[in-house]
N, CA, C and O of each residue as an XYZ file, in Angstrom:
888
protein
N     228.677     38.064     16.378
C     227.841     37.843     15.205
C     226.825     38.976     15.047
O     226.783     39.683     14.040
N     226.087     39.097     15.997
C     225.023     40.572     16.198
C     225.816     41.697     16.241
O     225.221     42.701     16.631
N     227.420     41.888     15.852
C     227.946     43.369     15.932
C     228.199     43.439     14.374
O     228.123     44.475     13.713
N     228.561     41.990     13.804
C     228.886     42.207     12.311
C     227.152     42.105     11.709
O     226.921     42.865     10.769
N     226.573     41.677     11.945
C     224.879     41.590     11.440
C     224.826     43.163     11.040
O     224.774     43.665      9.917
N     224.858     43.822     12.402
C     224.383     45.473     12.223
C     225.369     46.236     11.527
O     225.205     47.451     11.419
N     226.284     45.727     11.085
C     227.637     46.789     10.171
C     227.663     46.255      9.108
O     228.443     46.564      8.207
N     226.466     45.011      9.029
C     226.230     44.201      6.913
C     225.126     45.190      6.641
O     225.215     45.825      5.590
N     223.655     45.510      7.777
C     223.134     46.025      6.928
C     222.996     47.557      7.010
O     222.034     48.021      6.398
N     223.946     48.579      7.788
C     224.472     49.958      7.442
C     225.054     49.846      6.279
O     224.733     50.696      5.449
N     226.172     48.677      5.825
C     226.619     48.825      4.558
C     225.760     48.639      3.142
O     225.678     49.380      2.163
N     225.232     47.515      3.394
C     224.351     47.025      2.702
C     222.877     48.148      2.069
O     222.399     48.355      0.953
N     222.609     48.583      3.279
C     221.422     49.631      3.157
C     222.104     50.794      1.923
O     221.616     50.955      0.804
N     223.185     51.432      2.401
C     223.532     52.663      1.708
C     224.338     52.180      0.231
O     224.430     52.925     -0.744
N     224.755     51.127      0.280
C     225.391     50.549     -1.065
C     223.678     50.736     -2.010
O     223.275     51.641     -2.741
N     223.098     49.582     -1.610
C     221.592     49.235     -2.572
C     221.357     50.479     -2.975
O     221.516     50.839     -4.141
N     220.830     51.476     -1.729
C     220.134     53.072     -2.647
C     221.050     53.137     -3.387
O     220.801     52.503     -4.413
N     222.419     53.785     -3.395
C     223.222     54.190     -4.302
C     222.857     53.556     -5.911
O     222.527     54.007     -7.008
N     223.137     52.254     -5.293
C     223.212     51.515     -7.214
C     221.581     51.506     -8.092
O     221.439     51.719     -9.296
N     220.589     51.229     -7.196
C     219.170     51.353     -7.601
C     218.366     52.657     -7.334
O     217.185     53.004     -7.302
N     219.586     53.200     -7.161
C     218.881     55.324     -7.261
C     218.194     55.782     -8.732
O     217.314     56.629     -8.883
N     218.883     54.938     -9.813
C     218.062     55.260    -10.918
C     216.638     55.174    -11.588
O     215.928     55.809    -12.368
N     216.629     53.716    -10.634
C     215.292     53.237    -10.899
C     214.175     53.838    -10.264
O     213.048     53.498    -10.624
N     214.361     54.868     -9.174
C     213.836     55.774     -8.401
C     213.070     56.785     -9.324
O     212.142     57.449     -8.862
N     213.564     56.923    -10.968
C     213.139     58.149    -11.608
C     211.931     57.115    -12.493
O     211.475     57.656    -13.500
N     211.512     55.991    -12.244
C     210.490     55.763    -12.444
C     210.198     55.673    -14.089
O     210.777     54.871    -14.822
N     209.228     56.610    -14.522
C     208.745     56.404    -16.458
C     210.340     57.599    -16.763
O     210.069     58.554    -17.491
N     210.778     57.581    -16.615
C     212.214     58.640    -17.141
C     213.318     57.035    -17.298
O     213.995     56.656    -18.254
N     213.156     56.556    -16.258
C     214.110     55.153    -16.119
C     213.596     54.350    -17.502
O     214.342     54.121    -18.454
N     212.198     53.970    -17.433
C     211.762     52.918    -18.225
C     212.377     53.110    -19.661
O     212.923     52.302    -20.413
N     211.986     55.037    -19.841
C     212.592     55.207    -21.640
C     213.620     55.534    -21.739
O     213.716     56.078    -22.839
N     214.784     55.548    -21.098
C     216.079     55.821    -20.956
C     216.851     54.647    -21.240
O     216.309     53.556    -21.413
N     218.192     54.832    -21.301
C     219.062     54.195    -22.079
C     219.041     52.862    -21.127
O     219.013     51.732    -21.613
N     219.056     53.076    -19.932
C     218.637     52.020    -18.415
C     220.120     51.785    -17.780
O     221.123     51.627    -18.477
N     220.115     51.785    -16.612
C     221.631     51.203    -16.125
C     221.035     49.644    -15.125
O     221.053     49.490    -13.903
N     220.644     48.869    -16.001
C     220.151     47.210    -15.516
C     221.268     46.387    -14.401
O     221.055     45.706    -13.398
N     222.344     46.746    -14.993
C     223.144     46.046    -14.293
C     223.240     46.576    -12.836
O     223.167     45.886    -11.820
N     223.419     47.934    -12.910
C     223.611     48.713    -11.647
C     222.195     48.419    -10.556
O     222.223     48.299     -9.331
N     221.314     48.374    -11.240
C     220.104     48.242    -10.372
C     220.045     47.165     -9.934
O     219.715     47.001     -8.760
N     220.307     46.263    -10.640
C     219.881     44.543    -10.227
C     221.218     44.564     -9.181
O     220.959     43.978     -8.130
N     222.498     45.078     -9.243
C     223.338     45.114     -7.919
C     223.256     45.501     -6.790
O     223.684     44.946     -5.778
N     222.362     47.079     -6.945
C     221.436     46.956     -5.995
C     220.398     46.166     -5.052
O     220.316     45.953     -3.843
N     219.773     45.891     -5.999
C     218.893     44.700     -5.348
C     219.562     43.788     -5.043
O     218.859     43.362     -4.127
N     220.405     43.116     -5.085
C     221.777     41.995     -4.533
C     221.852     42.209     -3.111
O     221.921     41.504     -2.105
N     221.806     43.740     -3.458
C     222.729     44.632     -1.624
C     221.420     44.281     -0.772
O     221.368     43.486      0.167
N     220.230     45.149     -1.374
C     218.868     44.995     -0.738
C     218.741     43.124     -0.172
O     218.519     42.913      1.020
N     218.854     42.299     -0.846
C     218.718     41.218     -0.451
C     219.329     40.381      0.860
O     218.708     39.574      1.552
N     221.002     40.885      1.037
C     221.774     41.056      1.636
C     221.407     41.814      3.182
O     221.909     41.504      4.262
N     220.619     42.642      2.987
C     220.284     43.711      3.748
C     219.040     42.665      4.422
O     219.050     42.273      5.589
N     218.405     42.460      3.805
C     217.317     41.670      4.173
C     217.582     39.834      5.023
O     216.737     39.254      5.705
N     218.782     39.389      4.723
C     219.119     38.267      5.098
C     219.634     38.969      6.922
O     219.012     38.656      7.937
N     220.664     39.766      6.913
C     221.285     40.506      7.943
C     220.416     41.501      9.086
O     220.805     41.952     10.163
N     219.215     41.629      8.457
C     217.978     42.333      9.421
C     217.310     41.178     10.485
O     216.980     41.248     11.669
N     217.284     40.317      9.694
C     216.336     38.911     10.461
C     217.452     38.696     11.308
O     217.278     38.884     12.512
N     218.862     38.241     10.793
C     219.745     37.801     11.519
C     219.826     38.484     12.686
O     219.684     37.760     13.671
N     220.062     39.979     12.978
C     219.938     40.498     14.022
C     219.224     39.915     15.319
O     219.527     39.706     16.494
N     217.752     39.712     14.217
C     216.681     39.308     15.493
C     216.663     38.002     15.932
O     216.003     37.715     16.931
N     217.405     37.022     15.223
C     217.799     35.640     15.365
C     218.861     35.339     15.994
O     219.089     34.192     16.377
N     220.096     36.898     16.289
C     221.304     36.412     16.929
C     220.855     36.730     18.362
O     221.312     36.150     19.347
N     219.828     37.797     18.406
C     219.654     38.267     20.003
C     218.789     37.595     20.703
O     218.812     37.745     21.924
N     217.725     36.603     20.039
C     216.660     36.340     20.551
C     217.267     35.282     21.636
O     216.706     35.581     22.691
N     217.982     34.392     21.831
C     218.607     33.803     23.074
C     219.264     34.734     24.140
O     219.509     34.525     25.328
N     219.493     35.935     23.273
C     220.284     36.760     24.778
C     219.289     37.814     25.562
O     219.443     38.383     26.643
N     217.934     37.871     24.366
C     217.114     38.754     24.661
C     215.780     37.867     25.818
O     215.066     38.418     26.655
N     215.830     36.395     25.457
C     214.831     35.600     25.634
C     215.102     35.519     27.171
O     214.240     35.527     28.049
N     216.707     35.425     27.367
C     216.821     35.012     28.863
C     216.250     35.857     29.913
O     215.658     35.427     30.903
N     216.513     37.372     29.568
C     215.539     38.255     30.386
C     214.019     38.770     30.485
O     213.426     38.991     31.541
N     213.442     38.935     29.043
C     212.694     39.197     28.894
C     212.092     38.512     27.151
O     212.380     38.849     26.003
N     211.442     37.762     27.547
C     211.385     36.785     26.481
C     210.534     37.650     25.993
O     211.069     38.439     25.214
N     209.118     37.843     26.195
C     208.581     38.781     25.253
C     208.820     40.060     24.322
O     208.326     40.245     23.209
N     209.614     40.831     24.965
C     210.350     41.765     23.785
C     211.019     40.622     23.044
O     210.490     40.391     21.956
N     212.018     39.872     23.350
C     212.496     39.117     22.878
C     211.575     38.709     21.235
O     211.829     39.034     20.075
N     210.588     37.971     21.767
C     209.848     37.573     20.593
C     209.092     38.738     19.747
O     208.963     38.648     18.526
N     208.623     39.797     20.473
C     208.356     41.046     19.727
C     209.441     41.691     18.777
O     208.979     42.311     17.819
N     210.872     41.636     18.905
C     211.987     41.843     18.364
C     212.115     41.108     16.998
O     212.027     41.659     15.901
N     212.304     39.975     17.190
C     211.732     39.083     15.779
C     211.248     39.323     15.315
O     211.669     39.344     14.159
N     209.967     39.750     15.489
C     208.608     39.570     15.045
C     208.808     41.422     13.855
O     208.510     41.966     12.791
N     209.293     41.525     14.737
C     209.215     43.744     14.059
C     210.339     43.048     13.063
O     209.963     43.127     11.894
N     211.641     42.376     13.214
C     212.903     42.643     12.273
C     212.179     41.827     11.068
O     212.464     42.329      9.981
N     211.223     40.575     10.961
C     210.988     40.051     10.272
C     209.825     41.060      9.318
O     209.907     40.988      8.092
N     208.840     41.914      9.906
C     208.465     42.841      9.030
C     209.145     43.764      8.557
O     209.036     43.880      7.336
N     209.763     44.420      9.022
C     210.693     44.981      8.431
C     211.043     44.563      7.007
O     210.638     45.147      6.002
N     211.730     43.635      7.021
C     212.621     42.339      5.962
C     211.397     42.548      5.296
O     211.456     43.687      4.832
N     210.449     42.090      5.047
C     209.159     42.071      4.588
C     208.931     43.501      3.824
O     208.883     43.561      2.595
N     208.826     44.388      4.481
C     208.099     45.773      3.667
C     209.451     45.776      2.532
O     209.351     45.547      1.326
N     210.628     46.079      3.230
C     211.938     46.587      2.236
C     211.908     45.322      1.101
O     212.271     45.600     -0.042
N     211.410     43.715      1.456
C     211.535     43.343      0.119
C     210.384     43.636     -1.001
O     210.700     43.236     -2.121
N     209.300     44.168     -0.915
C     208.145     44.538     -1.269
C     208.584     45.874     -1.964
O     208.184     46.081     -3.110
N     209.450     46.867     -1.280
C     209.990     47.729     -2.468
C     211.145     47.299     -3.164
O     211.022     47.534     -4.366
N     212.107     46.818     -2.904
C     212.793     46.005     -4.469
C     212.127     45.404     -4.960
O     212.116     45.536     -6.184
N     211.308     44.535     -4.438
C     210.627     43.688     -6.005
C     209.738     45.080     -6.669
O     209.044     44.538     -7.530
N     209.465     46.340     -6.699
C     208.787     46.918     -7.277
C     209.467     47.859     -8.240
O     208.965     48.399     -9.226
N     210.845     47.971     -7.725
C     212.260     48.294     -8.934
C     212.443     47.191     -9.243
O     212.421     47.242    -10.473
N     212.638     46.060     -8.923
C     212.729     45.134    -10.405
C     211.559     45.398    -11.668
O     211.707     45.504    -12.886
N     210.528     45.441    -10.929
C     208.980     45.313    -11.994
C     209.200     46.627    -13.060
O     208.639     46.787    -14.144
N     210.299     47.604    -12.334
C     210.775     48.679    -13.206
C     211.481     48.574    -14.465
O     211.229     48.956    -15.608
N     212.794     47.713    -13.726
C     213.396     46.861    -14.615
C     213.093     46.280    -15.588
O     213.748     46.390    -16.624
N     211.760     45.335    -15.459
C     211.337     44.542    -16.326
C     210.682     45.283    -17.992
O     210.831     45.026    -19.187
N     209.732     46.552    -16.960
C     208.985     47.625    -18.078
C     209.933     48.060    -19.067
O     209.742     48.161    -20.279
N     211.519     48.432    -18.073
C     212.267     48.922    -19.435
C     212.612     47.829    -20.319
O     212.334     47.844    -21.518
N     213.192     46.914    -19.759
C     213.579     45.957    -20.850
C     212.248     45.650    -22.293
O     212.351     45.487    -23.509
N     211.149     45.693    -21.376
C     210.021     45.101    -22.677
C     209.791     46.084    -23.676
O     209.257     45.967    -24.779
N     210.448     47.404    -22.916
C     209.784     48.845    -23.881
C     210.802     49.120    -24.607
O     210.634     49.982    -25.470
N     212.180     48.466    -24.478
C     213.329     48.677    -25.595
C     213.170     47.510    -26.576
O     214.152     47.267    -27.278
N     212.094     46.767    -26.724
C     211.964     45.887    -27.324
C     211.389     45.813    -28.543
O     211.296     44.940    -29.406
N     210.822     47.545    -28.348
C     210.069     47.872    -29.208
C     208.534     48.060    -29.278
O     208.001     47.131    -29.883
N     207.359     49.352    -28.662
C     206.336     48.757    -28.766
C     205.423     50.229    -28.927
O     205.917     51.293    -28.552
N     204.035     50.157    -29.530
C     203.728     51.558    -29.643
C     203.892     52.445    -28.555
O     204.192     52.222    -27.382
N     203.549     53.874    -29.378
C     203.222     55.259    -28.095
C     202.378     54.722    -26.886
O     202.521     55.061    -25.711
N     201.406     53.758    -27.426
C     200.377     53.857    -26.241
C     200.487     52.831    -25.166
O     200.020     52.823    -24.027
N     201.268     51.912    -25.852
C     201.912     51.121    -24.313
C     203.324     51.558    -23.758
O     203.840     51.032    -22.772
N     203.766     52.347    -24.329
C     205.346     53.272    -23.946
C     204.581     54.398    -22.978
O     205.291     55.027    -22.194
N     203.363     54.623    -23.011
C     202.433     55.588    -21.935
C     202.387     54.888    -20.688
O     202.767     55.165    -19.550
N     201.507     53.371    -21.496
C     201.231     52.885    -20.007
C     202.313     52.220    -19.428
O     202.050     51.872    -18.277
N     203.552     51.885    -19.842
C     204.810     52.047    -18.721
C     204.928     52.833    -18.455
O     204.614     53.122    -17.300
N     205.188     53.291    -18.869
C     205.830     55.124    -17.725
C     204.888     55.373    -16.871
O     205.336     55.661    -15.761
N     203.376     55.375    -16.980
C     202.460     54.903    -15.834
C     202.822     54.427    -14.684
O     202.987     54.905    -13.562
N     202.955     52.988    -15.350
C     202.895     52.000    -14.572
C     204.455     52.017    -13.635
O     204.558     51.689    -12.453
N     205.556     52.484    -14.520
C     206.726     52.688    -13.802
C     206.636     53.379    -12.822
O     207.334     53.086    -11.851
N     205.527     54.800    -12.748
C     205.542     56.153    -11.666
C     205.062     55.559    -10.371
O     205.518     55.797     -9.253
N     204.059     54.739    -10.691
C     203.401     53.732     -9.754
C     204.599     52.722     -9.040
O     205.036     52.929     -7.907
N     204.970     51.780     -9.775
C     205.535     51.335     -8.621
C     206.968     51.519     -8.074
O     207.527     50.632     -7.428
N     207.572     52.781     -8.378
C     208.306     53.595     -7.875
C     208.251     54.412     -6.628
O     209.100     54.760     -5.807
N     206.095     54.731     -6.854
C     205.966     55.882     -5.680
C     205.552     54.151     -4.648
O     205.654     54.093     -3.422
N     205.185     53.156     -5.388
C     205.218     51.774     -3.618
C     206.657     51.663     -3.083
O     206.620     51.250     -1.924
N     207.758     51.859     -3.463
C     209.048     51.726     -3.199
C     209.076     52.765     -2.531
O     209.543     52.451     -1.436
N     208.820     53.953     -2.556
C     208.716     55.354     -1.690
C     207.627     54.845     -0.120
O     207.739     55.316      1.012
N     207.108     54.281     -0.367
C     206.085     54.650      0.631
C     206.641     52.886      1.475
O     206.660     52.819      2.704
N     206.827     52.304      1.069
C     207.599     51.042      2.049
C     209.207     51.371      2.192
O     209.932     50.542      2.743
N     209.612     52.304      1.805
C     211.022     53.370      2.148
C     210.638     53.504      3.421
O     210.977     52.808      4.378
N     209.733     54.662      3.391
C     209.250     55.101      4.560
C     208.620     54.431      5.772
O     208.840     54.934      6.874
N     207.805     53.272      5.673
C     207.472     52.096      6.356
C     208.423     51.335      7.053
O     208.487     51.179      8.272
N     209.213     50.838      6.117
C     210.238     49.660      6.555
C     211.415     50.394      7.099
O     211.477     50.344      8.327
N     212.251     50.981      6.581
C     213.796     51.583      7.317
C     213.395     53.127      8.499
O     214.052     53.854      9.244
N     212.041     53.012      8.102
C     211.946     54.093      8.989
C     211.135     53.960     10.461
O     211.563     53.860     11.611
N     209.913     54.000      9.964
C     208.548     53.479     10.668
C     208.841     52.348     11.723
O     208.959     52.380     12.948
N     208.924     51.230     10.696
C     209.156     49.857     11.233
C     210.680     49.667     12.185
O     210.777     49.188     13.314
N     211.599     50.124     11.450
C     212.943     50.022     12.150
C     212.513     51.336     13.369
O     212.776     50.907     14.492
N     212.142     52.268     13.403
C     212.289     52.891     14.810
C     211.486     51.966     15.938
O     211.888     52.074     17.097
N     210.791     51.402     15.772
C     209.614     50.695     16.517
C     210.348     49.674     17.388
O     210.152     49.524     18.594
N     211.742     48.575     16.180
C     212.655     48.004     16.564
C     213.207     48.325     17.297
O     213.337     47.701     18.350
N     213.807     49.526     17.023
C     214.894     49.816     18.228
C     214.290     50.168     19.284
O     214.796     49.798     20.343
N     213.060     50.966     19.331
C     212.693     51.272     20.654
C     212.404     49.764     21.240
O     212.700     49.792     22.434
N     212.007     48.651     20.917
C     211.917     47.770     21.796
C     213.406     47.377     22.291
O     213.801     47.313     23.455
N     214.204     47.104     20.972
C     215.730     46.148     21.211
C     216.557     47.665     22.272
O     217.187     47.389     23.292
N     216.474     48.442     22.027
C     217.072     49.770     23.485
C     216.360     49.298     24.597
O     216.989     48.950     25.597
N     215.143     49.237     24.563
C     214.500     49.129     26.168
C     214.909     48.154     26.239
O     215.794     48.097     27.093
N     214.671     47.035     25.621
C     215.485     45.717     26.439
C     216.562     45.566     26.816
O     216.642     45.085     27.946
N     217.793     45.867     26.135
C     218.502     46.118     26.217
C     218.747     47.295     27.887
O     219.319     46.928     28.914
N     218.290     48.288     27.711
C     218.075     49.456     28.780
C     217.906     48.512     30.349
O     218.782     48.497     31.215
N     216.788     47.886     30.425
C     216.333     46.905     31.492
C     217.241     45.973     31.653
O     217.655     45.922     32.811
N     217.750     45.148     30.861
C     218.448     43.895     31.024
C     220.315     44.570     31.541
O     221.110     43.962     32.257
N     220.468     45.559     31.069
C     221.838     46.181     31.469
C     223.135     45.608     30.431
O     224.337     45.500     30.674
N     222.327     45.290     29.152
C     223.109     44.341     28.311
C     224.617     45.206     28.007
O     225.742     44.782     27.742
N     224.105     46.524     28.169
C     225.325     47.389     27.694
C     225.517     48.359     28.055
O     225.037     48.319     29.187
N     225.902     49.289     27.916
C     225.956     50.936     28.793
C     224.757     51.953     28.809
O     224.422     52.587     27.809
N     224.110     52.058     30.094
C     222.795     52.798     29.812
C     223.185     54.007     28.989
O     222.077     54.397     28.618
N     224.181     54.945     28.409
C     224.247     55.710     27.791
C     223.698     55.700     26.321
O     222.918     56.372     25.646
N     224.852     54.114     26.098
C     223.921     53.704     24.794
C     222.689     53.046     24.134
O     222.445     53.051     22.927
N     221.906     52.445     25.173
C     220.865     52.014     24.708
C     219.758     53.829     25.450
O     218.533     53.712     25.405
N     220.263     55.056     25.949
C     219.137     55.861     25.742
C     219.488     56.338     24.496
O     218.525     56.661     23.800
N     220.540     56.472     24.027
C     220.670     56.707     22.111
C     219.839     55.916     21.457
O     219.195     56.278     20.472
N     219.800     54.746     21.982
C     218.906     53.772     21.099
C     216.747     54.737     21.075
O     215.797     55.057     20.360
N     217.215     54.706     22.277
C     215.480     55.340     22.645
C     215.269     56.843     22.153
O     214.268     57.349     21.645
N     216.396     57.356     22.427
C     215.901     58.899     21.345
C     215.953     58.289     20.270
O     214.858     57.858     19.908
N     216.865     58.063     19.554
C     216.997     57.739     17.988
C     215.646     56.591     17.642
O     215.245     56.750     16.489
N     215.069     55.751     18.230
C     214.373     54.883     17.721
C     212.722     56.057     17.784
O     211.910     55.984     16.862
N     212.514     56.957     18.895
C     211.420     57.721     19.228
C     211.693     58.616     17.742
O     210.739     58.834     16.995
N     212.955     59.056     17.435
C     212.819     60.472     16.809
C     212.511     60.283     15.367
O     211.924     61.009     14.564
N     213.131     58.973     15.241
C     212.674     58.363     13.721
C     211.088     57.873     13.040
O     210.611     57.734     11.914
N     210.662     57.728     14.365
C     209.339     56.949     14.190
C     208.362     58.460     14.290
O     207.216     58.497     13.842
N     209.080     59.739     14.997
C     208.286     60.838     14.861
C     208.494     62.025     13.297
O     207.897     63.052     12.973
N     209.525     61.308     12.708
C     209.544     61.585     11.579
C     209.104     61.244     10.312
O     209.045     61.876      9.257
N     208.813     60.132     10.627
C     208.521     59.076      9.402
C     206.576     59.113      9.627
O     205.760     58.532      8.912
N     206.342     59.832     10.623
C     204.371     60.211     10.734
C     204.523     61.650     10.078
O     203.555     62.156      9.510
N     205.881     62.380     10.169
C     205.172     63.957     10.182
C     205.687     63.961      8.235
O     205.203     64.759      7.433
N     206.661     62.952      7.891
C     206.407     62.704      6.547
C     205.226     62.059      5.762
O     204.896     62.365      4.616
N     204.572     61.008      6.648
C     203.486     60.988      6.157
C     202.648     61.789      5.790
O     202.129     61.920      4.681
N     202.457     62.505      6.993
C     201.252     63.728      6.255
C     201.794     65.012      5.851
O     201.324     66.129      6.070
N     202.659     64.748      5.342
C     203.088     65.816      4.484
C     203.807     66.787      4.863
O     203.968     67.717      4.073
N     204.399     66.824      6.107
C     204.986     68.184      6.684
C     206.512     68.487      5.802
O     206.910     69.592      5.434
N     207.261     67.035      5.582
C     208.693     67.482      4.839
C     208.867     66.307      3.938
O     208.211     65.301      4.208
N     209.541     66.297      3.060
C     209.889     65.186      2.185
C     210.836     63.978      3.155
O     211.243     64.469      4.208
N     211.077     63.070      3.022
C     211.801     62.223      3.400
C     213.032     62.157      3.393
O     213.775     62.034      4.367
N     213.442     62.277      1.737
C     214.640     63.018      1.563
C     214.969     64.226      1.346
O     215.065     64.649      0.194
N     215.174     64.913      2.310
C     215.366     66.075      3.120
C     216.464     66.216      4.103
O     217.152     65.304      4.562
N     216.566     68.005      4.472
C     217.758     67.868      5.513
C     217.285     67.245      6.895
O     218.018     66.558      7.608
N     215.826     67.606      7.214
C     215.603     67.257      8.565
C     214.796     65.521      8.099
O     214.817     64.824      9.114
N     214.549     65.227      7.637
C     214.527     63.947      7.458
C     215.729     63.056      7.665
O     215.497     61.976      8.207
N     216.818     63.294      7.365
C     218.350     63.275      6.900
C     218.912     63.136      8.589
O     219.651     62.266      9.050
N     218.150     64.552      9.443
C     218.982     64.454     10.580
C     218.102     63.531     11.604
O     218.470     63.041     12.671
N     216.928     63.449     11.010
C     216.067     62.728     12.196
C     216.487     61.002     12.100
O     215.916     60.161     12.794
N     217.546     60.685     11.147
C     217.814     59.278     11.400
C     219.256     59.258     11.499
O     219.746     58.315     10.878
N     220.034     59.958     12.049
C     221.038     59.866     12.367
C     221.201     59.553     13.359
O     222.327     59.096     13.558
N     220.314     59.589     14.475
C     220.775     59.083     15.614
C     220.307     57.429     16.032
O     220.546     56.705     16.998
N     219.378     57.242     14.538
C     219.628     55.784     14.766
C     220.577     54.834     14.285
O     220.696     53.673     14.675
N     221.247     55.420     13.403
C     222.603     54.712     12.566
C     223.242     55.343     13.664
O     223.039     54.371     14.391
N     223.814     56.097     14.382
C     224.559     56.209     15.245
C     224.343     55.259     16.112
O     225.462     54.788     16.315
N     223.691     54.769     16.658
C     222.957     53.550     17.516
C     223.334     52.258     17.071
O     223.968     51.493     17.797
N     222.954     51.951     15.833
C     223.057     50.473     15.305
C     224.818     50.808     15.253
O     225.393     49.871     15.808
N     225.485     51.518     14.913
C     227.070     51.531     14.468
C     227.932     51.391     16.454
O     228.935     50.838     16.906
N     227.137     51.992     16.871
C     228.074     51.973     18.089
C     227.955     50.796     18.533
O     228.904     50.031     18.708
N     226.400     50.460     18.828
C     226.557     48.874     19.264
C     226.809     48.227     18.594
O     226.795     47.146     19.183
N     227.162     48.031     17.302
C     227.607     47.156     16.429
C     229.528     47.017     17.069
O     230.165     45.999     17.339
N     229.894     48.269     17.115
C     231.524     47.938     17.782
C     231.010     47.647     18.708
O     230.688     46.498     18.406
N     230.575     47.830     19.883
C     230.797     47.713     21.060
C     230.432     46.347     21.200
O     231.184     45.829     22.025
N     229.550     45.492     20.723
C     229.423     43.926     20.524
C     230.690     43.295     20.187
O     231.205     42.417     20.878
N     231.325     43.899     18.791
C     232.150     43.847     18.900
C     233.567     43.438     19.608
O     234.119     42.368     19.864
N     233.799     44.461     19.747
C     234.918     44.605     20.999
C     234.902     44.306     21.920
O     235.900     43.824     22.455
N     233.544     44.483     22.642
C     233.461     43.805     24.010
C     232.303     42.921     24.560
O     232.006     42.223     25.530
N     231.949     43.247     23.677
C     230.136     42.396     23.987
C     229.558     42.680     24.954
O     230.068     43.631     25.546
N     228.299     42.089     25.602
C     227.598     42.318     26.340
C     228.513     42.444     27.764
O     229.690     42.208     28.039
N     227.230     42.990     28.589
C     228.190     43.625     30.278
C     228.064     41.861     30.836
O     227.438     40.893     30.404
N     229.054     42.081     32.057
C     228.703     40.976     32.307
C     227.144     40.226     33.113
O     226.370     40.944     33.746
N     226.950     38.968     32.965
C     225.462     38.908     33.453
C     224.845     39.109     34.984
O     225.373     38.418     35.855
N     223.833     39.950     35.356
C     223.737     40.305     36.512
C     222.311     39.237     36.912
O     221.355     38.857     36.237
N     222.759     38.984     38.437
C     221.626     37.806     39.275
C     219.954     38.995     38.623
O     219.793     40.214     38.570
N     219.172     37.955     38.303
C     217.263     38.401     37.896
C     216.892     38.404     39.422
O     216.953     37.561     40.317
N     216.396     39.987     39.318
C     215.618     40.489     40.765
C     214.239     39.717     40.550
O     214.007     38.945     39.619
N     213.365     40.068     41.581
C     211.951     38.844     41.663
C     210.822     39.670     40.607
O     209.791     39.111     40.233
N     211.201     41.131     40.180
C     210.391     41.567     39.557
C     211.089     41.169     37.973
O     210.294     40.854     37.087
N     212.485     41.193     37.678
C     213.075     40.769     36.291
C     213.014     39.833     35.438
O     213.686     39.891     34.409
């Protein structure tokens, strides 16, 4: 269940941008011809994405609890914010949505201003809980769900230290985008999260296929 969880929301994640990429252009979206349908399918995916993030932390928390219950509950606790920031930027492309529909409805120059305003705005909150939630927040995740994982021996120490670079390298990207060093979407933005989708995809087969190692006797310190 936790190998198909993590291969709903790799799919899920890259489907949503795709279809709600338009709504990304903000007051250009609002006075434009609009592609509504495509966006709101997006947000479908996003929702999807958001049901399958928690799930993660709801399928492991019994396998995570038995060793180390506190990551365990810290694990939850991060996947459920997570879920949280990313739904906070779709609902702010819907509110996009909504501006265009009211502004093809017909209405002066000076409230066709203050959408496109108001569209730039909550386009750039969808940017900045981008960066929060799939980035910020999800590296934070994995560095806990790898170390636990890492300690407990749930799976091959090879792959949960992928988990720990990739969860470190993301979370050191998503600060040096904050203050401005590179755009997000970028090449090195681009490469600094590859090694966490490489992470969620491998253990996603390897749950899969073989699931966890088998369970080893708790030393007096474990």
């Amino acid at each position: 269940m936790t190998g198909a969880l993590f291969l709903v929301t790799e799919v899920a994640a890259i489907a949503g941008l795709a279809l709600y990429r338009p709504a990304l252009e903000g007051a250009q979206y609002v006075v434009g011809t609009g592609s509504d349908t495509r966006v709101l399918l997006g947000a479908l995916c996003e929702m999807v994405l958001l049901l399958a993030v928690v799930g993660t932390g709801v399928a492991l928390f019994p396998v995570l609890r038995a060793r180390h219950e506190a990551l365990a509950i810290g694990y939850v606790c991060g996947r459920l914010l997570e879920a949280a920031v990313i739904a906070v930027g779709i609902v702010s492309l819907l509110a996009v949505v909504t501006l265009r529909q009211e502004l093809a409805g017909g209405t002066d120059t000076g409230t066709a201003a203050a959408f496109q305003a108001a569209a730039t705005a909550l386009a750039a909150v969808h940017d900045w809980t981008f960066l929060l939630g799939p980035n910020m927040v999800l590296g934070a995740n994995t560095l806990v769900l790898a170390y636990a994982m890492h300690r407990s021996q749930l799976v091959p120490r090879p792959l949960t230290l992928l988990g720990l670079v990739g969860g470190a390298l993301i979370c050191a990207s998503a600060v040096a985008v904050l203050f401005g060093l590179y755009p997000q979407v970028s090449a090195v933005g681009t490469a600094a999260a590859l090694p966490v989708f490489a992470w969620e995809v491998a253990l996603a087969v390897r749950l899969l296929t073989r699931g966890f190692e088998p369970a080893r006797p708790l030393t007096a310190a474990g």
